[in-house]
N, CA, C and O atoms as a CHARMM CRD file, in Angstrom:
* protein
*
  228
    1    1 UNK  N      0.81600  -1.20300   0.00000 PROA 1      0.00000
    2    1 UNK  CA     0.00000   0.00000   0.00000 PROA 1      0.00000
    3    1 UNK  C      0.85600   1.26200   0.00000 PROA 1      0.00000
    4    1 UNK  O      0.28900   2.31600  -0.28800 PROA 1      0.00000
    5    2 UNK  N      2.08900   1.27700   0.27500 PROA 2      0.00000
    6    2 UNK  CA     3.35900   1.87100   0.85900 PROA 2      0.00000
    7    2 UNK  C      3.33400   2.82600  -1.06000 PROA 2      0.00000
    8    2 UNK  O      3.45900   4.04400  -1.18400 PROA 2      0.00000
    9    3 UNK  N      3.14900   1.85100  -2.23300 PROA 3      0.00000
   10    3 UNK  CA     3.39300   2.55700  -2.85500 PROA 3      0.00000
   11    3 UNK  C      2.43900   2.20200  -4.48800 PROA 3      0.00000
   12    3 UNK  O      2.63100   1.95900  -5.67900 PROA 3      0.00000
   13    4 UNK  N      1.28500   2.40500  -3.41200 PROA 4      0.00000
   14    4 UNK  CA     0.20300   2.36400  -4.71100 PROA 4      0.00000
   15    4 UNK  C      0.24600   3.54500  -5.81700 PROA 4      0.00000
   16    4 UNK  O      0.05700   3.50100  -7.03200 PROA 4      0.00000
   17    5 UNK  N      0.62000   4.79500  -4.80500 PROA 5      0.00000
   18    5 UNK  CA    -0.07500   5.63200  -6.06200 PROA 5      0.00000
   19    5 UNK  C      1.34200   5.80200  -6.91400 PROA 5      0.00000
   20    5 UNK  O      1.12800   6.41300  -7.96100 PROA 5      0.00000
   21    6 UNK  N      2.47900   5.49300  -6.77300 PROA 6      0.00000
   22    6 UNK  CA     3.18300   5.39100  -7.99100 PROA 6      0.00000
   23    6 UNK  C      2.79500   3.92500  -8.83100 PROA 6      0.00000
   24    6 UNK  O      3.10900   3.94600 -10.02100 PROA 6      0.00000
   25    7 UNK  N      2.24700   2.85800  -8.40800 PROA 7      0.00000
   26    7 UNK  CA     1.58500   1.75200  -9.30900 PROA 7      0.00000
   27    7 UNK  C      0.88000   2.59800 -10.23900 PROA 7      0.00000
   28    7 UNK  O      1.31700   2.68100 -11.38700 PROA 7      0.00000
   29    8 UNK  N     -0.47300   3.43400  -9.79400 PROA 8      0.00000
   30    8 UNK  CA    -1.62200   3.98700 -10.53900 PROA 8      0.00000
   31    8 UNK  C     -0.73900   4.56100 -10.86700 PROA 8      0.00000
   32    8 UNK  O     -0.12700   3.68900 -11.48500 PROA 8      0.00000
   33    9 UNK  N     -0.15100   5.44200 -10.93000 PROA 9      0.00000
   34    9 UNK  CA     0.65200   6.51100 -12.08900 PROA 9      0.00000
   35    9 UNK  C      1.71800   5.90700 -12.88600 PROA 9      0.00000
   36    9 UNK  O      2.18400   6.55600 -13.82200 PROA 9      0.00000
   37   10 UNK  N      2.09200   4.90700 -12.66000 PROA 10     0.00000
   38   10 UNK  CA     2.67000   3.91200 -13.50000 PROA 10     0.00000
   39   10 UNK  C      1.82500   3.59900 -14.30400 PROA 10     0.00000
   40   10 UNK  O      1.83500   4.18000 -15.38900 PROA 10     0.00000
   41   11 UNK  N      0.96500   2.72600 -14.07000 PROA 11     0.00000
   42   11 UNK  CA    -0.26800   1.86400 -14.91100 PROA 11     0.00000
   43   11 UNK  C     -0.94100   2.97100 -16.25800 PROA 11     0.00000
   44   11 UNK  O     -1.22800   2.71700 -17.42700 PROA 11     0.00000
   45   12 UNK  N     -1.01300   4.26100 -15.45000 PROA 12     0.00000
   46   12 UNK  CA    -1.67500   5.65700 -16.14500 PROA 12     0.00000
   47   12 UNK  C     -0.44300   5.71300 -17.44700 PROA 12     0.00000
   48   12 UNK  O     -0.96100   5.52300 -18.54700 PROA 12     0.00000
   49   13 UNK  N      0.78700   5.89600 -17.48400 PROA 13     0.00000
   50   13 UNK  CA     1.50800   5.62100 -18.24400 PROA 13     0.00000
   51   13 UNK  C      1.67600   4.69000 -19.25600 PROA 13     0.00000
   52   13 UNK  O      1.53700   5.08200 -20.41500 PROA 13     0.00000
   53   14 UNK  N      2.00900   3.27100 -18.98900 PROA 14     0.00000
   54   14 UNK  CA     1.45800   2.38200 -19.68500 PROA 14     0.00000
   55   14 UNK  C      0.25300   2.68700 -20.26900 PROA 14     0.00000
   56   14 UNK  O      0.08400   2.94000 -21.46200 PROA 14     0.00000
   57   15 UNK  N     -0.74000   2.65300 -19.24200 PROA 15     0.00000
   58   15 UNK  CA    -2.26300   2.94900 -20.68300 PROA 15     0.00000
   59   15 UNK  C     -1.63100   4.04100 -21.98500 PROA 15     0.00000
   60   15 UNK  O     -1.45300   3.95200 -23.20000 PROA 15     0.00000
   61   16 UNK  N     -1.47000   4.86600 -21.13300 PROA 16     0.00000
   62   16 UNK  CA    -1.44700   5.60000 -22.74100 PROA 16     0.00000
   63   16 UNK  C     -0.08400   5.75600 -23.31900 PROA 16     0.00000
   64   16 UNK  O      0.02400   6.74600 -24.04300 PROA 16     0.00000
   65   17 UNK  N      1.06400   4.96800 -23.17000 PROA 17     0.00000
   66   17 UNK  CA     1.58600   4.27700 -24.24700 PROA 17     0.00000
   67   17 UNK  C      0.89200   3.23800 -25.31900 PROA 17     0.00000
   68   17 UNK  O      1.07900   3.17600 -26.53400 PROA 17     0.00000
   69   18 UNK  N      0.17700   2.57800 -24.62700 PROA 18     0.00000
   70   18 UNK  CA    -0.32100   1.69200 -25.36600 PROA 18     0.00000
   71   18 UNK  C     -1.32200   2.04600 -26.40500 PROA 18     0.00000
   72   18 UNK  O     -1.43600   1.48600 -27.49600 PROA 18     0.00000
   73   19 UNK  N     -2.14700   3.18600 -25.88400 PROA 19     0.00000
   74   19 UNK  CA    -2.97400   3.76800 -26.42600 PROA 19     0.00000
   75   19 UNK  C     -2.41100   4.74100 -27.82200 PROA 19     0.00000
   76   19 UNK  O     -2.88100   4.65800 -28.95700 PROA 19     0.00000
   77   20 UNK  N     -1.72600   5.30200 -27.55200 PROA 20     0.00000
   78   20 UNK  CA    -0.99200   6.42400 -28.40900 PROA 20     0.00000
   79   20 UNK  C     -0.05100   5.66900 -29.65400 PROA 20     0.00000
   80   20 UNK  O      0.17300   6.09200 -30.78800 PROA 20     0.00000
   81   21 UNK  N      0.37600   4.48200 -29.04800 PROA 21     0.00000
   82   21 UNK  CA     1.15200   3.49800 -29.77200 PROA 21     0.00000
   83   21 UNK  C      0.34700   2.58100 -30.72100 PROA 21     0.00000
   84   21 UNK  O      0.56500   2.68600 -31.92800 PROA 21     0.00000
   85   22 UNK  N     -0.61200   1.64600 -30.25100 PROA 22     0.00000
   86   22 UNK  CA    -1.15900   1.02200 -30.60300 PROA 22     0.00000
   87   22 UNK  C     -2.12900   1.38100 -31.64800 PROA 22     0.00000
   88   22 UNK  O     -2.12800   0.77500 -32.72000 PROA 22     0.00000
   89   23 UNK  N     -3.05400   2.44200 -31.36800 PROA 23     0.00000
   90   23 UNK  CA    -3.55100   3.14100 -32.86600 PROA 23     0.00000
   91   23 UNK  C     -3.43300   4.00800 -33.71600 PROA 23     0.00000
   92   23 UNK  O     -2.88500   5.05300 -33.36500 PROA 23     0.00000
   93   24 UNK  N     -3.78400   3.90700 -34.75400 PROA 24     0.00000
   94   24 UNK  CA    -3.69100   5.30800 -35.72400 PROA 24     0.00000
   95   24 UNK  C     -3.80500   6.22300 -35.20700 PROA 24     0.00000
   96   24 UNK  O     -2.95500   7.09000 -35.00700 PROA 24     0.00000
   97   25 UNK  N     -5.64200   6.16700 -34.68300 PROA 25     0.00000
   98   25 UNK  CA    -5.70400   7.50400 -34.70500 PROA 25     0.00000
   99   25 UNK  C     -6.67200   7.49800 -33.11400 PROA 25     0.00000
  100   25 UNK  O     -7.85900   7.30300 -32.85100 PROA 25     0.00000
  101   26 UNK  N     -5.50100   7.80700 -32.33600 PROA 26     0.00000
  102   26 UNK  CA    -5.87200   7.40800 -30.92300 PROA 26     0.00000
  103   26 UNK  C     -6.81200   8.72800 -30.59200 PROA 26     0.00000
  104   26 UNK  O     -6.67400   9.68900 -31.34800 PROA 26     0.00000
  105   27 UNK  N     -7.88100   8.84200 -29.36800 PROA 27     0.00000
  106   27 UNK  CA    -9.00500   9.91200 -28.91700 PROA 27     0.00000
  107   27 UNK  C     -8.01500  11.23600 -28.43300 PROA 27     0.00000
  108   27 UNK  O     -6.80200  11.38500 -28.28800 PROA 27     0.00000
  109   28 UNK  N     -8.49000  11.57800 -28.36800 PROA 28     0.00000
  110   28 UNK  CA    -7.37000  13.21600 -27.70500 PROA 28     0.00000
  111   28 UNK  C     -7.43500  13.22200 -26.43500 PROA 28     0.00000
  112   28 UNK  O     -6.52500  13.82500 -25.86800 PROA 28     0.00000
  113   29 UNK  N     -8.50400  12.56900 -25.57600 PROA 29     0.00000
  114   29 UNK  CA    -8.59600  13.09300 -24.20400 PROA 29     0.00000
  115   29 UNK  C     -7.85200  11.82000 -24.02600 PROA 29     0.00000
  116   29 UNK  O     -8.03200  11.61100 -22.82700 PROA 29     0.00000
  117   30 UNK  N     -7.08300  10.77900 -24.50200 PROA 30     0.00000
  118   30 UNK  CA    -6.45500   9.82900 -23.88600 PROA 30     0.00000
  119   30 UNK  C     -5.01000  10.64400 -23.42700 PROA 30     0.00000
  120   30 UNK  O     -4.16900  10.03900 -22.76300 PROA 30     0.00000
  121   31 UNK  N     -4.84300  11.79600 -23.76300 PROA 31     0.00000
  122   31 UNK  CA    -3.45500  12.72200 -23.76800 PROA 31     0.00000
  123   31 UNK  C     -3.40600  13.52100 -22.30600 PROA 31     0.00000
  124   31 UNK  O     -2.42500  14.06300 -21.79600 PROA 31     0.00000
  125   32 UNK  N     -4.86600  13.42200 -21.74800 PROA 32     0.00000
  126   32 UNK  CA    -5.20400  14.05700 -20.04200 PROA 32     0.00000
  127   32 UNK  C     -4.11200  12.96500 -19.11500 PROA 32     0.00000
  128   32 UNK  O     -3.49800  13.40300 -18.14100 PROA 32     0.00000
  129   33 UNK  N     -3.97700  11.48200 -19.58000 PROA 33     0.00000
  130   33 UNK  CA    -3.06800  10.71400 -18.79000 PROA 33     0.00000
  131   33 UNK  C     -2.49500  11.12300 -18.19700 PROA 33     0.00000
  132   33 UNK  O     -2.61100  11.13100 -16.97200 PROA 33     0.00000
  133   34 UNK  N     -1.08900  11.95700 -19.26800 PROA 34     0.00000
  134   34 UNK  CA    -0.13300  12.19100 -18.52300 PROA 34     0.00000
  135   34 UNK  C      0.00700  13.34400 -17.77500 PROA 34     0.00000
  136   34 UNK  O      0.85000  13.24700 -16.88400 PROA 34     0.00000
  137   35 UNK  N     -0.49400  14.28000 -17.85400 PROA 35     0.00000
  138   35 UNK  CA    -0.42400  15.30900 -16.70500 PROA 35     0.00000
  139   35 UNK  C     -1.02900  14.69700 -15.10700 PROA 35     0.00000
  140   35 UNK  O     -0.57100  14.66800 -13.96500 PROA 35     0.00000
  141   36 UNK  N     -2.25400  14.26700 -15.74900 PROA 36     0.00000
  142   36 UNK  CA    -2.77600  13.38500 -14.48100 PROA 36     0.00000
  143   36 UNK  C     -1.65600  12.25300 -13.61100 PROA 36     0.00000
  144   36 UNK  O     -1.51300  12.32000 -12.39000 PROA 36     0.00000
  145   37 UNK  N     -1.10100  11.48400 -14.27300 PROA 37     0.00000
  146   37 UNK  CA     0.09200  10.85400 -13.88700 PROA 37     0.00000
  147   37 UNK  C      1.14700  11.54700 -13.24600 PROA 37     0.00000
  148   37 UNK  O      1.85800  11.03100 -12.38400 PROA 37     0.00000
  149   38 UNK  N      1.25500  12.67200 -13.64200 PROA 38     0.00000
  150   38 UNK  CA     2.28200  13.55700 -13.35700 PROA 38     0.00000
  151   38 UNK  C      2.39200  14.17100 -12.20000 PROA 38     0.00000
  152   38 UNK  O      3.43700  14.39200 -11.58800 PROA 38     0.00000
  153   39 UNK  N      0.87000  14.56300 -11.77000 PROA 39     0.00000
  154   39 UNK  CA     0.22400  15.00900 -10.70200 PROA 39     0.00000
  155   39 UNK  C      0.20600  14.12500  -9.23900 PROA 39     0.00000
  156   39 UNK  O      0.56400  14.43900  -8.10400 PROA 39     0.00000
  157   40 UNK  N     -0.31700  13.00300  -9.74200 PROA 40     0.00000
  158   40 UNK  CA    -0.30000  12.26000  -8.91700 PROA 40     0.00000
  159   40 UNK  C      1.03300  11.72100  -8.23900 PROA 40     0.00000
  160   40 UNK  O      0.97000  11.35800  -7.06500 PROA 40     0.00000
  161   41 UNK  N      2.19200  11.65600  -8.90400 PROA 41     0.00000
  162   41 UNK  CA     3.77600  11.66800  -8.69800 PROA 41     0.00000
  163   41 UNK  C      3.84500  13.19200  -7.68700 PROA 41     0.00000
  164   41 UNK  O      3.98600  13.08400  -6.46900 PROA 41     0.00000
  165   42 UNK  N      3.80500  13.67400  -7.91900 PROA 42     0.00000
  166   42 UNK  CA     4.11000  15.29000  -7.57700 PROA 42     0.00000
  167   42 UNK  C      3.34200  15.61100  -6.22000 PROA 42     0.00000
  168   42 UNK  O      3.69900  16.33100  -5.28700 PROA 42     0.00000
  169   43 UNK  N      2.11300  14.81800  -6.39500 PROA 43     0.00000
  170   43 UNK  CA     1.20100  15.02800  -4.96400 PROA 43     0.00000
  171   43 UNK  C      2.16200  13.99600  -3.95000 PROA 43     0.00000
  172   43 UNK  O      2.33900  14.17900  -2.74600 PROA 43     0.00000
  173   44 UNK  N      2.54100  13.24000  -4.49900 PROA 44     0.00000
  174   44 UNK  CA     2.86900  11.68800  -3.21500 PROA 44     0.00000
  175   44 UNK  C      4.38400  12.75100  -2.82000 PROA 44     0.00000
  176   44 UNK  O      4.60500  13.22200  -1.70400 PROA 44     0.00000
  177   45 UNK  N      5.14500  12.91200  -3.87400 PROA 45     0.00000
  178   45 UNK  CA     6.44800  13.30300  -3.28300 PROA 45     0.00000
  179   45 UNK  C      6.26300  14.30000  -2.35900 PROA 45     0.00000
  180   45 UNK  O      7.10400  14.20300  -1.46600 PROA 45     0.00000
  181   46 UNK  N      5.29100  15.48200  -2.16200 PROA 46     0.00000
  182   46 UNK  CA     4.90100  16.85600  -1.97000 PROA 46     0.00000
  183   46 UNK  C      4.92300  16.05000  -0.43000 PROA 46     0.00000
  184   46 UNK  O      5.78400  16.23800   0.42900 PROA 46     0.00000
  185   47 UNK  N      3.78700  15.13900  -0.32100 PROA 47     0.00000
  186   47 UNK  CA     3.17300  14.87800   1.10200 PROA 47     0.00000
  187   47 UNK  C      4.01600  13.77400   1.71500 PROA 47     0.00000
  188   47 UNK  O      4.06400  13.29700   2.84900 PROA 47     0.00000
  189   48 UNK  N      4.57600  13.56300   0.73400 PROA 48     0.00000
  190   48 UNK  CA     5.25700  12.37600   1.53200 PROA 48     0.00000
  191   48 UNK  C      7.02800  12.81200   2.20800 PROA 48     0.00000
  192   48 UNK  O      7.87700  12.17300   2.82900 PROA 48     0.00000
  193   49 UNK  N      6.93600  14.21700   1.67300 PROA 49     0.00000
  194   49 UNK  CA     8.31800  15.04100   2.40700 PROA 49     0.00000
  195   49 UNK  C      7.99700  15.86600   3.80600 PROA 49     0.00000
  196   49 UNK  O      8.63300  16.13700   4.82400 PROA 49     0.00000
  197   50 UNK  N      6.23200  16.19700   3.13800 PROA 50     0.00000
  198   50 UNK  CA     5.69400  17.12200   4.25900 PROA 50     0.00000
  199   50 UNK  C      5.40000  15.74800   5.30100 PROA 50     0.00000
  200   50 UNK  O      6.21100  15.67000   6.22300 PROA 50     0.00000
  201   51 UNK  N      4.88700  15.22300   5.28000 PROA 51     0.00000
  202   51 UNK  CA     4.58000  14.01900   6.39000 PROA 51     0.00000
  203   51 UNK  C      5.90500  13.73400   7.18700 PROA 51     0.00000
  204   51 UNK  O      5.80900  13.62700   8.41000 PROA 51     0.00000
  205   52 UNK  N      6.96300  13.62200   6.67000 PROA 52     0.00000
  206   52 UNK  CA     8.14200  12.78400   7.22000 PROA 52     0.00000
  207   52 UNK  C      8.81300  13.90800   8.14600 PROA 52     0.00000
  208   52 UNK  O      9.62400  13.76100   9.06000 PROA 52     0.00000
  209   53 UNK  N      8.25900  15.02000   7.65900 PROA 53     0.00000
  210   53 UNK  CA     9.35800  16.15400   8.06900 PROA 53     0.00000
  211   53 UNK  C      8.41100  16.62300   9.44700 PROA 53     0.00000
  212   53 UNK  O      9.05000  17.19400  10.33100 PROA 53     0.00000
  213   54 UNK  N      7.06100  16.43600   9.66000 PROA 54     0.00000
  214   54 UNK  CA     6.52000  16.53000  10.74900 PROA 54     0.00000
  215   54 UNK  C      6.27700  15.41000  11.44900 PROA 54     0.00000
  216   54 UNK  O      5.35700  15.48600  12.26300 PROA 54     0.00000
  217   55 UNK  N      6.93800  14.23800  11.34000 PROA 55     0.00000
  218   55 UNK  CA     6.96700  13.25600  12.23600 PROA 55     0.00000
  219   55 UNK  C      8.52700  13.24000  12.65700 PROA 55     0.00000
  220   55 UNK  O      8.83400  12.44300  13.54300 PROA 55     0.00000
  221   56 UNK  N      9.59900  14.10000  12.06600 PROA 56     0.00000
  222   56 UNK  CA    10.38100  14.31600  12.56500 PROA 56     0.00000
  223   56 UNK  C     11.10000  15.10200  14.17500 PROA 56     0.00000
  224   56 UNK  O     11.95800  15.03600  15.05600 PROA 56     0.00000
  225   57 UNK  N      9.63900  15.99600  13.48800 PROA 57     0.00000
  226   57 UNK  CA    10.09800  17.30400  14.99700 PROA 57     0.00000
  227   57 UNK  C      9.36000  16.50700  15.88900 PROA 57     0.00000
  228   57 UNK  O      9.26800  16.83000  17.07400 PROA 57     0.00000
């Protein structure tokens, strides 16, 4: 559980490699992935520095 949400933002990746790769002429909103992926990376690191750093003091 330690490190689901880089799984889901992994997995979010993969999809739309596969997606972008795999067809001609892939949907446009399959392209929201990666920011969303991106986000979700960016949220875990954010809280997971702020968390550590107040279980420190």
């Amino acid at each position: 559980m330690k490190y689901s949400t880089y799984i889901i933002a992994g997995l979010l990746f993969v999809l739309w490699g596969v997606v972008v790769y795999g067809f001609n002429n892939p949907p446009r909103i399959i392209h929201l992935l990666i920011p969303i992926a991106g986000i979700i990376i960016l949220l875990r690191i954010f809280f997971n520095k702020r968390i550590s750093k107040t279980l420190k003091d």
